[in-house]
N, C-alpha and C positions, 0 to 999 in steps of 0.2 A: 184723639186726633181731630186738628180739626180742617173744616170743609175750607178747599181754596174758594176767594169771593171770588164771582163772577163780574168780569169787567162791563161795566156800561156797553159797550160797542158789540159784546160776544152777546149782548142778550137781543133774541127776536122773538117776534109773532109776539108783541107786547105794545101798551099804550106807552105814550112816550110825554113829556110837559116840560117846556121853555121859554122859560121866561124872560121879560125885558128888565132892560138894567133901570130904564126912564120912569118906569108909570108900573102899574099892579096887573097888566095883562099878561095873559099866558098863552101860549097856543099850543092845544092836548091835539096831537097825532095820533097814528098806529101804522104800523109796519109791518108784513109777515115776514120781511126780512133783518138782517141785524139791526139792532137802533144806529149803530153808529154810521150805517151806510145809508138811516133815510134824514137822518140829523145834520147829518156830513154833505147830503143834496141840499137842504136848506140853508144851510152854512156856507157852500160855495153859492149859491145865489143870491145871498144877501150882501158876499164880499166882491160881487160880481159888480153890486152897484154903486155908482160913487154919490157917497153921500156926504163929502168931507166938503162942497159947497151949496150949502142950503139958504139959498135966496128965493122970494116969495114967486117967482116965473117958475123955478124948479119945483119947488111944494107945489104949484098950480099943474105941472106938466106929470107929476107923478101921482096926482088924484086921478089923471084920465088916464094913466096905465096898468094896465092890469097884469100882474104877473103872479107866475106860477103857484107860490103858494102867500096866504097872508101874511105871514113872517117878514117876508120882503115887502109887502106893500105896507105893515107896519113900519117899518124903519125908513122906510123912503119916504111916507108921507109925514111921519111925524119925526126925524130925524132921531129916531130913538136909535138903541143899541140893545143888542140881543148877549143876554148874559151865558153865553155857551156853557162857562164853570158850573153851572148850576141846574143842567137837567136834568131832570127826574125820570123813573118808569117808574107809572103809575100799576102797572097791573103787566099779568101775562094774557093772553087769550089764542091758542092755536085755532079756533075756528074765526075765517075771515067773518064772517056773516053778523056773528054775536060781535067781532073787534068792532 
């Protein structure tokens, strides 16, 4: 018999890595709650920002903003794009202190 796989989003209290479609950066998270509910807050805050006109006053105006987590300030300042298809959990850890 064998074991049903566990979907991305149904696993929690685990490290979590997303990377960019642009360039070789990653950004390694952790969550006590499911991945896909703290992946899915990154994801609506990156789609939150418009970055579909990237002239050098916007790159300027988006260095001096600072937002919620790097992921977004990745892709706003450097017009990159976040490869959603391809996150990873890197590991599980139920205690927050060690995550």
């Amino acid at each position: 018999m064998e074991k049903d796989k566990v979907q991305f989003e149904e696993v929690s209290e685990g490290i979590y890595q997303i990377p960019c479609k642009n360039c070789d950066k990653v950004d390694v998270g952790e969550t006590g709650r499911n991945q896909g509910v703290g992946v899915g807050e990154h994801k609506k805050e990156v789609e939150v920002k418009d970055t579909s006109r990237f002239t050098r006053q916007s790159k300027r105006s988006a260095e001096e903003q600072q937002n919620k987590s790097a992921i977004t300030d990745h892709t706003t300042r450097e017009n990159h794009l976040i490869d959603w298809d391809q996150v990873k959990v890197l590991g599980h850890e139920s205690d927050r202190k060690t995550r």
